[in-house]
C-alpha positions as CSV (number, residue, x, y, z in Angstrom):
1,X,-26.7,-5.9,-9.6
2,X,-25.0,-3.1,-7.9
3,X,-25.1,-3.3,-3.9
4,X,-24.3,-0.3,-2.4
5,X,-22.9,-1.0,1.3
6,X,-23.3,0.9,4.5
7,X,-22.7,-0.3,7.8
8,X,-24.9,0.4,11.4
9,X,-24.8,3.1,13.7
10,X,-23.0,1.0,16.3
11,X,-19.9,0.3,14.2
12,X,-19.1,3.3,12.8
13,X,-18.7,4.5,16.6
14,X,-15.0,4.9,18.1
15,X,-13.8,1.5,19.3
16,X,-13.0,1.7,23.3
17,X,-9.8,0.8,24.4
18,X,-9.3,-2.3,26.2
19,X,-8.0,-2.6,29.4
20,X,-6.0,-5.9,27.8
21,X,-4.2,-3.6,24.3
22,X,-1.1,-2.7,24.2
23,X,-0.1,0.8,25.8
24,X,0.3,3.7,23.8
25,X,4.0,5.2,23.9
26,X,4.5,8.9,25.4
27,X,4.5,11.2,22.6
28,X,8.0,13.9,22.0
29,X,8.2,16.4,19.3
30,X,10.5,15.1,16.2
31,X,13.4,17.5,15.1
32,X,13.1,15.5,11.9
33,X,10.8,13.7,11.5
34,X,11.1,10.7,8.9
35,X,7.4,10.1,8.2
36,X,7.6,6.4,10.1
37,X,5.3,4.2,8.6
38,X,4.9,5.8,5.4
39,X,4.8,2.4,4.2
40,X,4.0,-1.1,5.1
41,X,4.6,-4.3,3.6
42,X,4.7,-8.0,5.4
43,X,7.7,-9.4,4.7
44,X,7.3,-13.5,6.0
45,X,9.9,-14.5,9.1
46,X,13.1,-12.4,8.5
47,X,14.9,-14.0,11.6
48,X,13.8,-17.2,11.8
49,X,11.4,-17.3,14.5
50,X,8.7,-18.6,13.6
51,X,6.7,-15.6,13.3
52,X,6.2,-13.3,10.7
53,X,8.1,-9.8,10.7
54,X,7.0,-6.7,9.0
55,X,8.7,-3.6,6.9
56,X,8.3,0.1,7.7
57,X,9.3,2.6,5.6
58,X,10.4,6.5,6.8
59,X,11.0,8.0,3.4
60,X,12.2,11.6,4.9
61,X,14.6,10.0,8.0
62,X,17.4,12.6,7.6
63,X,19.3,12.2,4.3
64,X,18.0,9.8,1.7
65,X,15.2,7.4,3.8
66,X,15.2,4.6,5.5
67,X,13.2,1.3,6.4
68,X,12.9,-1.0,9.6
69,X,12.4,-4.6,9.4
70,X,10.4,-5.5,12.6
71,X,10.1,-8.2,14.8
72,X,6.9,-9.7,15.2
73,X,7.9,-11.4,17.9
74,X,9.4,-8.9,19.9
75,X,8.9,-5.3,18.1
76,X,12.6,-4.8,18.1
77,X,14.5,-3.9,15.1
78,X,16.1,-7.0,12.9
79,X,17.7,-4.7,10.1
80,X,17.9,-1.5,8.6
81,X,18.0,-0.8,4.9
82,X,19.5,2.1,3.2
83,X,20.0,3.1,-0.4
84,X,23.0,1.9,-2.0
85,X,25.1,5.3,-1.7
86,X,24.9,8.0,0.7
87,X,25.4,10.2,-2.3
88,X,21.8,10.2,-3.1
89,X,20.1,12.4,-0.8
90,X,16.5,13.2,0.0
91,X,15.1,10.3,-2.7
92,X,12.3,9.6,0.0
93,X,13.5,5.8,0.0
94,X,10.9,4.0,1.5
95,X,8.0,5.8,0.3
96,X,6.5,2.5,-1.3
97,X,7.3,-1.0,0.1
98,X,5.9,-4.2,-2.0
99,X,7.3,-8.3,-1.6
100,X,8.4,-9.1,-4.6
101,X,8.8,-12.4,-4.7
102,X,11.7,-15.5,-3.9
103,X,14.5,-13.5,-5.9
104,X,17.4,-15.2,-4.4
105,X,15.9,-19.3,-4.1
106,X,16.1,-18.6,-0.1
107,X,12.6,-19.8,1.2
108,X,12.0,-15.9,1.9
109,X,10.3,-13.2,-0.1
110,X,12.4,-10.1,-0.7
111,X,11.6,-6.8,-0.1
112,X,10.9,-4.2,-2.9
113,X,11.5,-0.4,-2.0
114,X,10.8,2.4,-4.1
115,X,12.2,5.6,-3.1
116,X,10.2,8.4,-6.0
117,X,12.6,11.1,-5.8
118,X,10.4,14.1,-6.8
119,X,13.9,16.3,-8.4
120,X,14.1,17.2,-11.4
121,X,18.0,17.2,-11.2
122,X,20.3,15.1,-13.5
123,X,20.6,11.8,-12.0
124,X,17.1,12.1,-9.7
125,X,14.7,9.5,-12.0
126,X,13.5,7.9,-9.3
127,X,14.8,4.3,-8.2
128,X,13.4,0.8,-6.6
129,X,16.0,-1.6,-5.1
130,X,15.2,-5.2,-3.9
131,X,16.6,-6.3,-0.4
132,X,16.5,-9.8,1.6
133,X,15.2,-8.8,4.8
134,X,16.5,-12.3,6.0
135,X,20.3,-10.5,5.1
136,X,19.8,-7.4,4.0
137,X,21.6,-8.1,0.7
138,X,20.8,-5.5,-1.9
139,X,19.8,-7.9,-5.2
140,X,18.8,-5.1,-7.7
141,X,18.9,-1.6,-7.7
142,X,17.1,0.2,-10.7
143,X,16.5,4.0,-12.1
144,X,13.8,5.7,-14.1
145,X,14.5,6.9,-17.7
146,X,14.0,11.0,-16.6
147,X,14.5,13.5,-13.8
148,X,10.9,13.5,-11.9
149,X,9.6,10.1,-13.4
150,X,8.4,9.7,-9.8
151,X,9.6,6.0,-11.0
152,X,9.1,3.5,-8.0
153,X,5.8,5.1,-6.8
154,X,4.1,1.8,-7.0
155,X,5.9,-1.4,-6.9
156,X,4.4,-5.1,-7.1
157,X,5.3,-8.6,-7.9
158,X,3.7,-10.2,-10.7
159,X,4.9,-13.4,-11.1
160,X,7.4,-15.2,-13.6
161,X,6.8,-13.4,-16.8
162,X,9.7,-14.8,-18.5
163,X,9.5,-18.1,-17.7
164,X,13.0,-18.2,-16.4
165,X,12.0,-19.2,-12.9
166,X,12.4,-16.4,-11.2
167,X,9.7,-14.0,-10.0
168,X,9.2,-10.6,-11.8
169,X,8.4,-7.3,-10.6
170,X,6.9,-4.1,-12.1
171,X,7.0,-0.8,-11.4
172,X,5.2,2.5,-11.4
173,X,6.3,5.7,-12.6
174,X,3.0,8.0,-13.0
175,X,4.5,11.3,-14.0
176,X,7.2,9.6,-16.6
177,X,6.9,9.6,-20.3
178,X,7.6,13.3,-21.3
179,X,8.5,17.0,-20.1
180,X,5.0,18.3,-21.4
181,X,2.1,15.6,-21.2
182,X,3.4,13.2,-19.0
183,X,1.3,10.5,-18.9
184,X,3.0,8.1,-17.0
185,X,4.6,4.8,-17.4
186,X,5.3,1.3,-15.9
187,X,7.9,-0.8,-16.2
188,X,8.3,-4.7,-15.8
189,X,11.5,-6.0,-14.4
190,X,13.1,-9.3,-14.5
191,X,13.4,-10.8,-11.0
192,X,16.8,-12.5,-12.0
193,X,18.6,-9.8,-13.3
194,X,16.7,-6.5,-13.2
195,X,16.5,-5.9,-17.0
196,X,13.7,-4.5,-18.8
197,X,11.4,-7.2,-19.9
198,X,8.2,-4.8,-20.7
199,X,7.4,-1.3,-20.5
200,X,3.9,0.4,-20.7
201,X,2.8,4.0,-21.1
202,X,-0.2,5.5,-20.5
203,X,-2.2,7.7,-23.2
204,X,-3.3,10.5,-21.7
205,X,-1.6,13.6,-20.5
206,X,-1.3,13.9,-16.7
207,X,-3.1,10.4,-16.1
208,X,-1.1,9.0,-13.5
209,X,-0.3,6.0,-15.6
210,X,0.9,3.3,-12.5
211,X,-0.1,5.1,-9.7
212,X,-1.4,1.7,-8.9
213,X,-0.7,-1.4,-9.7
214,X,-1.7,-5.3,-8.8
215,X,-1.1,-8.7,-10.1
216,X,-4.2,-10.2,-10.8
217,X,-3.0,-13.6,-12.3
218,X,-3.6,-15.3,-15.9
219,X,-7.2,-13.4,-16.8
220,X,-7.1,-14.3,-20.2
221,X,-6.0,-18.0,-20.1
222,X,-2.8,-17.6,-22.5
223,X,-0.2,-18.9,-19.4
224,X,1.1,-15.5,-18.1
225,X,0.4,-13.6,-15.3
226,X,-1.7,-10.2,-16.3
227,X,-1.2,-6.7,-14.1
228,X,-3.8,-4.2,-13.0
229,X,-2.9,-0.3,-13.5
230,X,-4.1,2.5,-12.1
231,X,-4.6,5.6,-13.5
232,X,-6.6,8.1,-11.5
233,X,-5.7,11.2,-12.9
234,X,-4.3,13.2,-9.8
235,X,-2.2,16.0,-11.3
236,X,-3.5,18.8,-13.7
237,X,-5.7,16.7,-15.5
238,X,-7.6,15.9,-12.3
239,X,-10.9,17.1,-14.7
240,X,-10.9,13.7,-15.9
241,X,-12.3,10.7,-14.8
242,X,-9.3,8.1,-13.9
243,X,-9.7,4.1,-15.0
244,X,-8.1,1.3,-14.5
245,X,-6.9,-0.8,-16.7
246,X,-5.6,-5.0,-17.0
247,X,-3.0,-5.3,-19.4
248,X,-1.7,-8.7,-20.6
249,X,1.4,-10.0,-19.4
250,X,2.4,-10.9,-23.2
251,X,1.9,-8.3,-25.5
252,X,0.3,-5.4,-23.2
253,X,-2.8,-5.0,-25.0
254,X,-6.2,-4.2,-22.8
255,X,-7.6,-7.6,-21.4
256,X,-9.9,-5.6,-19.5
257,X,-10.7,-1.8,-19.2
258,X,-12.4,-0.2,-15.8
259,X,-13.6,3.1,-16.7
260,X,-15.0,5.6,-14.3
261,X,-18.0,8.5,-14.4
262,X,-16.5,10.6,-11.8
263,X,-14.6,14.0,-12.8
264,X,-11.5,14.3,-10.6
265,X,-12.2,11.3,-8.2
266,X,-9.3,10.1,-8.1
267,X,-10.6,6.6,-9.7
268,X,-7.9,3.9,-9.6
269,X,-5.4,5.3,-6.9
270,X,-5.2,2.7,-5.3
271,X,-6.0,-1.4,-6.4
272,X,-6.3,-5.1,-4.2
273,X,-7.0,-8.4,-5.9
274,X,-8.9,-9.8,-2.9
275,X,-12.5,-11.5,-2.3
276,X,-15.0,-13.3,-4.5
277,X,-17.5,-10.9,-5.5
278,X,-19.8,-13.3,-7.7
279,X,-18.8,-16.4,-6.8
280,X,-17.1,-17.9,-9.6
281,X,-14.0,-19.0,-7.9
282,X,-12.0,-16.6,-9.2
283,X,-9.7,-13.2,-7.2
284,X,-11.3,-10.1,-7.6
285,X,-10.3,-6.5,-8.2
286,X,-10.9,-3.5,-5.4
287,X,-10.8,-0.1,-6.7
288,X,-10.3,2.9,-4.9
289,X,-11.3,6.1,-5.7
290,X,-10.5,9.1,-2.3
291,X,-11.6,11.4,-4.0
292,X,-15.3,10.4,-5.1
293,X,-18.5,11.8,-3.2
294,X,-17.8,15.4,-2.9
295,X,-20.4,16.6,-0.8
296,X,-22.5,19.8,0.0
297,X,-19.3,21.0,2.2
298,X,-16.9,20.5,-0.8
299,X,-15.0,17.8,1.1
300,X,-13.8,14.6,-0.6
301,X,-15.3,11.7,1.1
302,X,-14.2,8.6,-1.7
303,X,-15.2,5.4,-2.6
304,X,-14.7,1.7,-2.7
305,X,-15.8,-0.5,-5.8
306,X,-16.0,-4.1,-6.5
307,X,-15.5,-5.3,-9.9
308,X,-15.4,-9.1,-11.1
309,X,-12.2,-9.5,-13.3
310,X,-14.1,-12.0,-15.2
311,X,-16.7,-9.6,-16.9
312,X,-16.0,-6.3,-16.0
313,X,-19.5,-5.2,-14.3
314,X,-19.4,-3.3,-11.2
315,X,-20.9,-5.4,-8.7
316,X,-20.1,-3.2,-5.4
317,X,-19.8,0.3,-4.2
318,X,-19.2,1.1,-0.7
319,X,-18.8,4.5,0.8
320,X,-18.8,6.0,4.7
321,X,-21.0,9.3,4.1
322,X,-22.5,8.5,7.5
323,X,-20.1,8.4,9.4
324,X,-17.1,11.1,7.8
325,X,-17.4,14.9,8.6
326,X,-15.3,17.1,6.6
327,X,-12.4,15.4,4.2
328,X,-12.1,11.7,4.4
329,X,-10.7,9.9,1.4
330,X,-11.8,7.0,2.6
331,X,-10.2,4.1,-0.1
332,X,-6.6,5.8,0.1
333,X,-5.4,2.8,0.6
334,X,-6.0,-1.2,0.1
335,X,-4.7,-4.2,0.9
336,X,-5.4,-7.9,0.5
337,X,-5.5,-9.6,4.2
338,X,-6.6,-13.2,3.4
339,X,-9.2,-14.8,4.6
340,X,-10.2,-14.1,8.6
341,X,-13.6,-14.7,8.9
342,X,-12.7,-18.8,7.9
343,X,-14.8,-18.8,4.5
344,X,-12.4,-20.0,2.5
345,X,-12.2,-16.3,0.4
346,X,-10.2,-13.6,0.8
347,X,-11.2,-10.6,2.8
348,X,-9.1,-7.1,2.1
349,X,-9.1,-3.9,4.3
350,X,-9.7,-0.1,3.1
351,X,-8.1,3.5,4.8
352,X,-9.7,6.6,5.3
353,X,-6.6,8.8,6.9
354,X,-8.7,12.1,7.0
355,X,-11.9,10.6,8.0
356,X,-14.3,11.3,11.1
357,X,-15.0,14.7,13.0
358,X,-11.8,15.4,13.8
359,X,-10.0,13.9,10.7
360,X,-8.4,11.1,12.8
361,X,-8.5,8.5,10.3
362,X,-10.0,4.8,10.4
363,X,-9.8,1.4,9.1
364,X,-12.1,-1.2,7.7
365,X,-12.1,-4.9,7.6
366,X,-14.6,-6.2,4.7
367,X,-15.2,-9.9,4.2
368,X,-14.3,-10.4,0.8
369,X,-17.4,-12.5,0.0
370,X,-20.5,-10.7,0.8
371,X,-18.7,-6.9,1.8
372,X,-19.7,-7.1,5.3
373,X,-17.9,-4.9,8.0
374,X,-15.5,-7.4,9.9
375,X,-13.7,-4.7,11.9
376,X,-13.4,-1.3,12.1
377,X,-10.9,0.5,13.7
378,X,-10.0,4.2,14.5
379,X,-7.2,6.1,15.6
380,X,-6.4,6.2,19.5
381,X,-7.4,9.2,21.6
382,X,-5.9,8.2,24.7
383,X,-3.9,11.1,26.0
384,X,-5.6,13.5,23.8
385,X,-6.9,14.3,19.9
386,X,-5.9,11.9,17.4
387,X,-6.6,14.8,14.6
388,X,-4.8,15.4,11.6
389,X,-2.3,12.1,12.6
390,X,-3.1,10.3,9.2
391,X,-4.4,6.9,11.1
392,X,-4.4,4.4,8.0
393,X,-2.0,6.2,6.0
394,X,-0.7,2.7,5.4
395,X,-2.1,-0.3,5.9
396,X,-1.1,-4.3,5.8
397,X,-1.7,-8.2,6.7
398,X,0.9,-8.5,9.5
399,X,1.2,-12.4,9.6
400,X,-0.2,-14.2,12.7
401,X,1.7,-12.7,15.3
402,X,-0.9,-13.9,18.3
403,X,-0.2,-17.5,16.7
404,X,-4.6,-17.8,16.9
405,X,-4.7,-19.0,13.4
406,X,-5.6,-15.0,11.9
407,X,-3.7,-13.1,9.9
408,X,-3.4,-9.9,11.9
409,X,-4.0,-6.3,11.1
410,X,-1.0,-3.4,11.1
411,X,-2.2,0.4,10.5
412,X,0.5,3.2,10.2
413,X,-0.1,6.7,11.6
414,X,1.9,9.2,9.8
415,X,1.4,12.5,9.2
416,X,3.0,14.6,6.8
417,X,2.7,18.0,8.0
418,X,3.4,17.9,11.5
419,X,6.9,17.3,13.7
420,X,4.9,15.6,16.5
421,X,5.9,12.1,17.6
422,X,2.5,10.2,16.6
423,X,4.4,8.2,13.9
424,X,3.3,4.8,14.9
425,X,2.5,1.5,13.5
426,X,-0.5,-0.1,15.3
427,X,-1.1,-3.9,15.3
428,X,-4.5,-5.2,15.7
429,X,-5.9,-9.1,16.2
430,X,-7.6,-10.5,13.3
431,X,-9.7,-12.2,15.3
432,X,-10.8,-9.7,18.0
433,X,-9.9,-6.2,17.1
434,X,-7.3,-5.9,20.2
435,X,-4.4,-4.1,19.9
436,X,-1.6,-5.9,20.3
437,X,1.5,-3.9,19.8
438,X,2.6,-0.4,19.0
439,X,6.3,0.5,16.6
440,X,7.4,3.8,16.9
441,X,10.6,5.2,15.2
442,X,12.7,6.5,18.6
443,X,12.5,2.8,20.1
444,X,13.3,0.8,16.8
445,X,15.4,3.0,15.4
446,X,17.9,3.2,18.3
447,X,17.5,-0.3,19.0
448,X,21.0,-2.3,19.5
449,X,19.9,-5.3,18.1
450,X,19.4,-4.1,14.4
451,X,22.0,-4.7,11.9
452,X,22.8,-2.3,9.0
453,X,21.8,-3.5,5.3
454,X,24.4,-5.9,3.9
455,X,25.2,-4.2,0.2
């Protein structure tokens, strides 16, 4: 049975600030602004302190992108990372930010970064490097078979494929596959070595084949890890209903197919194995769809659906039509945050950068197990509007840095059409709501301490 999911009046309301979160820093005008906090990904403890650190990608920072590995501990700066050569210039590196597993036997997860250069020049496939964030040591640096492949798009760990023991990766490259149709294409890498060990192309023109992808484990009990692609049809074909679709790790035929109803929603763009939806002991898949709902007013409010991997039947839908005015996208993004409400199942958060009256953006935290709201969080109005900012234009687990036993909660503000300062990363408790700490790009990225990449 479908449950469709709304939450009370009382919740959807803007949380107040308390006296006890972290301040706010004073906002300046950018001269180039790097779009800080693009990305997000929890990387483990970089620098050894016991605490977990986290990445941040600025994919525009002047030249060719850049990302920050922060201290949870502290805030400051433990490394930046840079593409390999300074010859490749505006690459947006950093755009996508995934762990990709032990590549290196260290203890420590590295860091995946895709940087989707959108050129069409010779050279300009797109390209996905992975970096230990302990070292910075680049251990792989791959490209994309043609000019504007958007190759490295998506990027996610999937597990040891080859049996090699080593970890393998896959990545996205949703407009590759062809001058004309382009259907897209994804592409599994081997952790070791960084050759090609699989490579999967969508079917239909302009689908956006790897748009969105997530390892969902062995689904069909033959001993290799499966993956879960995304194809939500965003470009010309946006007429279409998207789907998603689990491929096996083995031979790449269709384990299990998600279709959608929904002309031009969007279906698929973004993905989260989290939760238990119907209680068989078994990870489940979150499917996003920003574009769903289009209301009297035109305006794209989205969608969020549930869907047990182990038959395929939509199980539940949740939407924020009560509380978005005007564009929302709410289930831009997704991300798995483990369990916080200590029943043992995995709960998973949900974006909605465009959403509420003055398109300030919010986040959700939804116990995996039954759906219900576990926090909700909204962009900060002290000092002013918070409209147009992007609030939840990334979102991630950010390890326990309060040490209460809860993963925490980091939310990145960045908008993309405006030079303002209000590029921030905002850290939340698991357990409370409070804010903890706020990143922003002028501190960290002039901060003494860092170290440059190791290459």
């Amino acid at each position: 049975m479908l449950a469709l999911l709304c939450w009370p009046a009382a919740a959807q309301e803007s949380r107040v600030a308390d006296p006890a979160d972290a301040l706010l820093p004073q906002w300046k005008p950018l001269e180039h602004p790097s779009h800080f906090a693009a990305a997000l990904c929890y990387v483990g403890d970089a620098d050894g302190d016991g605490t977990g650190d986290l990445a941040v990608g600025g994919p525009t920072h002047p030249g060719n992108g850049r990302v920050w590995i922060v201290s949870g501990t502290t805030g400051a700066c433990i490394r930046k990372l840079s593409p390999p050569s300074e010859a490749l210039r505006h690459i947006r590196f950093g755009k996508s930010l995934a762990a990709v597993g032990d590549l290196d036997g260290d203890g420590l997860t590295e860091l995946g970064v895709g940087a989707p250069s959108a050129s069409e020049e010779p050279g300009y496939t797109g390209f996905v490097g992975a970096f230990s964030p302990r070292g910075g040591a680049l251990r792989v640096w791959l490209a994309g078979e043609n000019p504007g492949d958007l190759f490295g798009s998506s990027v996610c760990s999937l597990g040891d494929l080859d049996r090699d023991g080593v970890p393998d990766f896959a990545v996205g490259a949703p407009q590759g596959s062809g001058w004309n149709e382009k259907p897209g294409y994804v592409r599994v890498h081997s952790g070791k070595d960084g050759s090609i060990l699989r490579t999967w192309r969508g079917t239909r023109p302009e689908e956006g084949f790897g748009t969105a992808l997530c390892a969902v484990g062995d689904v069909d009990s033959d001993g290799s890890p499966d993956l879960a692609i995304g194809a939500p049809c965003p470009y010309g074909a946006s007429a279409r209903p998207g789907r998603v679709v689990v491929l096996s790790g083995v031979d790449g035929h269709v384990v299990r197919e998600f279709p959608s109803t929904r002309r031009g929603g969007r279906f698929g763009y973004s993905l989260c194995s989290s939760g238990d939806l119907n209680a068989d002991g078994k990870r489940d898949l979150i499917i996003g769809e920003p574009g769903e709902l289009m209301a009297s007013d035109g305006a794209f409010k989205g969608a969020v659906h549930g869907w047990p991997i182990s038959d395929g039947v939509e199980i539940r839908r949740s939407d924020p039509q009560r509380w978005l005015a005007g564009f929302g996208e709410y289930g831009t993004a997704l991300h798995d945050l483990g369990d916080i409400d200590a029943d043992n199942v995995a709960d998973y958060l949900v974006s909605c950068p465009k959403g509420g009256a003055e398109a300030q953006g919010a986040v959700w935290a939804y116990s995996g197990r039954t759906g219900e709201e576990l926090q909700f969080q909204q962009a900060p109005t002290e000092g002013g509007s918070a409209g147009g900012w992007y609030y939840g234009e990334s979102i991630s687990r950010a390890g326990d840095i309060d040490r209460d036993g809860v993963n925490d909660i980091a939310v990145g503000m960045c908008s993309w059409y405006s030079p303002a300062e209000r590029q921030w990363v905002l850290i939340y408790s698991g357990k409370s709501g409070r804010r903890l700490a706020v990143y922003q790009e002028r501190e960290i990225d002039a901060d003494p301490t860092s170290a440059p990449a190791a290459r």
